[in-house]
C-alpha positions as CSV (number, residue, x, y, z in Angstrom):
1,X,236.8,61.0,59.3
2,X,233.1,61.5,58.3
3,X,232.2,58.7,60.3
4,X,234.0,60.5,63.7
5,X,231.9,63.8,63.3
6,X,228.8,62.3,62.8
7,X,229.2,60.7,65.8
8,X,230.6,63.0,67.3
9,X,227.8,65.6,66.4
10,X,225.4,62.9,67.4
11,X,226.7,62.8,70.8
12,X,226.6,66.5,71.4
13,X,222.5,66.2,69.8
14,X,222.2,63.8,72.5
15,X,223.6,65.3,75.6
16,X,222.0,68.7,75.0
17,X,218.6,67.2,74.0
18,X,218.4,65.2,77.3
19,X,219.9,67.9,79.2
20,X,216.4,70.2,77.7
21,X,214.5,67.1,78.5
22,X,215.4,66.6,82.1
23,X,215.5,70.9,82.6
24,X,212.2,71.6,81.5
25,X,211.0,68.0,83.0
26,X,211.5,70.6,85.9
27,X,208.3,72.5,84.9
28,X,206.2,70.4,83.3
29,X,203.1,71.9,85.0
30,X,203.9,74.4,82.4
31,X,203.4,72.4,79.6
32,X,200.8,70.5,80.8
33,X,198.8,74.0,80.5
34,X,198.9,73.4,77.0
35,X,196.6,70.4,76.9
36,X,193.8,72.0,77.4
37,X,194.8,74.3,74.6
38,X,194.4,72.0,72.0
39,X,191.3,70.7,72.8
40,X,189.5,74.2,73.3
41,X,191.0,75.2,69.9
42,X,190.0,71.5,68.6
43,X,186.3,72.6,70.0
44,X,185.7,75.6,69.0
45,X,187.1,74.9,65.0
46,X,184.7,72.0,65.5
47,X,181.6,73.9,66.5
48,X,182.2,76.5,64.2
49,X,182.5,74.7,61.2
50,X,179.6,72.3,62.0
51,X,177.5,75.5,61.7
52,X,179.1,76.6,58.5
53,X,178.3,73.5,56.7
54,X,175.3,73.8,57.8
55,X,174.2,70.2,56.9
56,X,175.7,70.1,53.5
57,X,178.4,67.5,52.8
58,X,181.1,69.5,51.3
59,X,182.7,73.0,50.9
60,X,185.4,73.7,48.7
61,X,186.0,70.2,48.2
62,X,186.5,69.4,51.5
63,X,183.9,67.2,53.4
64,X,182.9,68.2,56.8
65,X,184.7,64.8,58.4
66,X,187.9,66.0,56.4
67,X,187.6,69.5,58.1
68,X,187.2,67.9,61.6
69,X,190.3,65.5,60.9
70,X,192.3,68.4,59.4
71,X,192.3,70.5,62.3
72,X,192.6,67.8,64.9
73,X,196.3,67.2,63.3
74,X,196.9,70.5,63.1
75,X,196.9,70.4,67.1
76,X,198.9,67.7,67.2
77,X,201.3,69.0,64.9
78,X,201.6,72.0,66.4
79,X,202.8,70.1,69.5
80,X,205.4,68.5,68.0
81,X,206.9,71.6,65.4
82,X,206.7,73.9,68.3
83,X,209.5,76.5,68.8
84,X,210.9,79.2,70.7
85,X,214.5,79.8,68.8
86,X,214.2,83.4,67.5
87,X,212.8,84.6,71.3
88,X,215.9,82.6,72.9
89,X,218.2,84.0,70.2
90,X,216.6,87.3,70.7
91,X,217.3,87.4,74.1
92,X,221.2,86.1,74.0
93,X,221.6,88.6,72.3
94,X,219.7,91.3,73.5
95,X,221.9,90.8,76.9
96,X,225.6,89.8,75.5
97,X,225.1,85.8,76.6
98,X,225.6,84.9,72.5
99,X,229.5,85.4,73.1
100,X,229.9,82.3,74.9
101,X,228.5,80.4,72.5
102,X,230.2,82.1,69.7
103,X,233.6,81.2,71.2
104,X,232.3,77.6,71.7
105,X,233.3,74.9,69.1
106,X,229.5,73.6,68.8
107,X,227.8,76.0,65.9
108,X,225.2,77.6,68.3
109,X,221.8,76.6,65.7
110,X,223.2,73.0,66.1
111,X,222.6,73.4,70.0
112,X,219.3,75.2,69.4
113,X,218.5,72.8,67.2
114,X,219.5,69.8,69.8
115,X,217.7,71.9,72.4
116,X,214.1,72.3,70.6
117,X,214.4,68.1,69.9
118,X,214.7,67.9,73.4
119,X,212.0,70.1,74.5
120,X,209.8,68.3,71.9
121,X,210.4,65.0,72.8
122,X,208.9,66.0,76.1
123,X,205.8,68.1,74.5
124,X,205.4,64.4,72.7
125,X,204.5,62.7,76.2
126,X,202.7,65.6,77.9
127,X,201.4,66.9,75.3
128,X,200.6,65.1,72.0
129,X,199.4,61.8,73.6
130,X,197.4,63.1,76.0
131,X,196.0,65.3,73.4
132,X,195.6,62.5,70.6
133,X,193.1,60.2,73.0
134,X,191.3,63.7,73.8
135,X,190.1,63.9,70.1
136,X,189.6,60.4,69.7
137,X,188.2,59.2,73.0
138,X,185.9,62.6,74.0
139,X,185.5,63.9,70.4
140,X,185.3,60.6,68.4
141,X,187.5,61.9,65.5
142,X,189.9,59.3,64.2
143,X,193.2,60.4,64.3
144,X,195.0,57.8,62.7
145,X,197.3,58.9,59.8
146,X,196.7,58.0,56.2
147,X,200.2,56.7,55.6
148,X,202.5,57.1,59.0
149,X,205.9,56.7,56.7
150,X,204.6,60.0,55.2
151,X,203.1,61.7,58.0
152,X,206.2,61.4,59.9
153,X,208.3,62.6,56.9
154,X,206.1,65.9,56.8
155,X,206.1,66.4,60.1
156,X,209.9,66.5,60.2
157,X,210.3,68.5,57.4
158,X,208.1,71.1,59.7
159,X,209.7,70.5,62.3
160,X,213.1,71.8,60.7
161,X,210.9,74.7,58.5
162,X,209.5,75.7,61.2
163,X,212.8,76.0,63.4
164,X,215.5,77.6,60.8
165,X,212.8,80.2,59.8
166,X,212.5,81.2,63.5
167,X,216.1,81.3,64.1
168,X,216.3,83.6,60.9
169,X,213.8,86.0,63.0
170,X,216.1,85.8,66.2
171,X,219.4,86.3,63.9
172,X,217.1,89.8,62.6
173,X,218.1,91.2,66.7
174,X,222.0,91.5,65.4
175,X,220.4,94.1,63.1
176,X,217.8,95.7,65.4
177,X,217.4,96.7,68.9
178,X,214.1,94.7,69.3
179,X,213.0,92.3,66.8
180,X,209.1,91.5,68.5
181,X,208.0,94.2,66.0
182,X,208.6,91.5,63.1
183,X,207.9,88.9,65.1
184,X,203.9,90.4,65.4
185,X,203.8,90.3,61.8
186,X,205.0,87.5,60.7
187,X,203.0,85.7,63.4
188,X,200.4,87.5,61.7
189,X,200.8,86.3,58.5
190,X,201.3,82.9,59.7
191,X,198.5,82.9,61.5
192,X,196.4,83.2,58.3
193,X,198.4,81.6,55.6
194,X,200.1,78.8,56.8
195,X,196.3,77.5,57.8
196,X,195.9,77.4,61.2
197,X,192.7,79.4,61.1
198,X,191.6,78.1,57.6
199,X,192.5,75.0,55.5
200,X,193.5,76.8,52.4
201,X,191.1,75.2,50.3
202,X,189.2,77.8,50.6
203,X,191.7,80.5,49.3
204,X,191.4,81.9,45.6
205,X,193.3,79.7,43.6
206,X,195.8,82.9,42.3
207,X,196.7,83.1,46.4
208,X,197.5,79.3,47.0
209,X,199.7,79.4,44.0
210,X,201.5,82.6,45.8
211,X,202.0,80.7,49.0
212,X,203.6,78.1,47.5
213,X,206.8,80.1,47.5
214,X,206.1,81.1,51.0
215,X,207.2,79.0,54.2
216,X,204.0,79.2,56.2
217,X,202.0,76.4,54.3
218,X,204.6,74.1,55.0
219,X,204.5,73.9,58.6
220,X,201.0,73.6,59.2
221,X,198.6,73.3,56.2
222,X,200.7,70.5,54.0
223,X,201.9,68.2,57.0
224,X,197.7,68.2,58.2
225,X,196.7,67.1,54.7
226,X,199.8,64.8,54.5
227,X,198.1,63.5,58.2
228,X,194.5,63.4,56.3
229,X,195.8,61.5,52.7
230,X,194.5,64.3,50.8
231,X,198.2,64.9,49.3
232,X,200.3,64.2,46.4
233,X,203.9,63.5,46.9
234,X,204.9,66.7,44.6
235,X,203.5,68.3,47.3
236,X,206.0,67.0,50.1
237,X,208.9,67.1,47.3
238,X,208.2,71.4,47.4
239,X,208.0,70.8,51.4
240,X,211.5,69.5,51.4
241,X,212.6,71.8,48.7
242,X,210.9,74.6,51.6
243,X,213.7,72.8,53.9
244,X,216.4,73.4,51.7
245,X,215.8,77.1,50.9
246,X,214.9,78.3,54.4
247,X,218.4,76.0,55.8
248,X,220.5,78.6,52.9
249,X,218.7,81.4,53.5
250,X,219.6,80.9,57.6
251,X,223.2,79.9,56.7
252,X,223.8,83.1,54.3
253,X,222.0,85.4,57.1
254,X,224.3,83.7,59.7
255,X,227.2,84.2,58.2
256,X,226.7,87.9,57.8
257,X,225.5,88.6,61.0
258,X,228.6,86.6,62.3
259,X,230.7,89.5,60.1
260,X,228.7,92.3,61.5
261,X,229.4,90.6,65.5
262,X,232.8,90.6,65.1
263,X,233.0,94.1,63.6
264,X,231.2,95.5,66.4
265,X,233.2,93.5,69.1
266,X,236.5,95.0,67.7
């Protein structure tokens, strides 16, 4: 029986992931917009942190090389964690289109879910290849991960983070009548704490013991330094345990905004 809906469920993954694969295949002149992205961002973090070491051969701990490496596989994390659920959730059910998939027998964050693998499977070819021999071919920085089994574990585990905890912003638009007002913020906050702009290294060590109870570390800063070696495996055990927490925390929030649907259907 277990065996039939995994199957099952894996089909459904499947068709829906190649159905986003072949509909955004449609505009890939879109995504390949985003390769020069990364490699401005990759520059300028370069240039600027060249000048703050300022010859010396280590801040914080970190060694300038360590640095560059760190937020070369930031960009190419970023290309394969990417995700738009809480704007597409937002917006079926800003206009009533969340119905039909609320009388459909596939749970709708499964087919989100199936969806982003999709669209990331793409953003893998146009993206973060092309990308990856950028750094390593005009840059010079080696991006070759310290342990792949690892990296690749990390990187999944932000993949999901980073997906769940953006479906939990779009599920926030059953509650209000536009939820880009949170969305600022916590891109805000992200934007500073889960170390895209700074490894956090550099934070006070009172702060990096706080943000270990936050999601944001988690889908940037820990996968790069899981991508760099300069990890324990505690660290990718609280990554998991991230997983788990944000996965409940969705479910629970689903559930209750599934109640408060109904009730104002009826």
């Amino acid at each position: 029986m277990l065996g039939t809906y995994l199957i099952r469920q894996f089909s459904v993954c499947r068709a829906v992931a190649a159905a986003t694969f072949k509909e955004w295949s449609v505009y890939r002149t879109h995504t390949l917009v985003s390769v020069f992205v990364g490699p401005v961002y990759f520059a300028v973090q370069y240039f600027i942190w060249t000048a703050a070491y300022g010859g010396r051969t280590a801040l914080a701990g970190m060694e300038l090389t360590a640095v560059v490496r760190y937020f070369g596989a930031a960009a190419l994390i970023g290309y394969l964690t990417m995700d738009f659920a809480d704007w597409n959730l937002s917006m079926l059910i800003g206009t009533g289109k969340f119905l039909t998939f609320a009388l459909r027998p596939v749970h709708h964050r499964f087919f989100a879910l199936s969806q982003k693998l999709g669209h990331r499977v793409l953003g893998f070819a146009l993206e973060f290849v092309p990308c990856l021999l950028i750094f390593q071919c005009l840059f010079g920085a080696s991006m070759r991960p310290a342990s792949l089994p690892w990296a690749v574990l990390s990187v999944a585990l932000a993949f999901l983070i980073n997906f769940h905890f953006n479906y939990i912003l779009g599920m926030t638009s059953f509650w209000l009548v536009r939820a880009g007002g949170i969305k600022s913020v916590v891109n805000l906050l992200s934007g500073v704490f889960s170390g895209a702009l700074i490894p956090l290294a550099f934070f006070p060590e009172w702060l990096r013991r706080i943000q270990y109870f936050l999601p944001f570390q988690y889908t940037v800063y820990v996968p790069a330094m899981v991508f760099t070696g300069d990890f324990t495996p505690r660290l990718v055990l609280y990554q998991a345990t991230a997983a788990l927490a944000v996965y409940a925390a969705g479910e629970i929030i689903y559930r209750r905004a599934m109640r408060r649907f109904c009730d104002v259907g009826t």
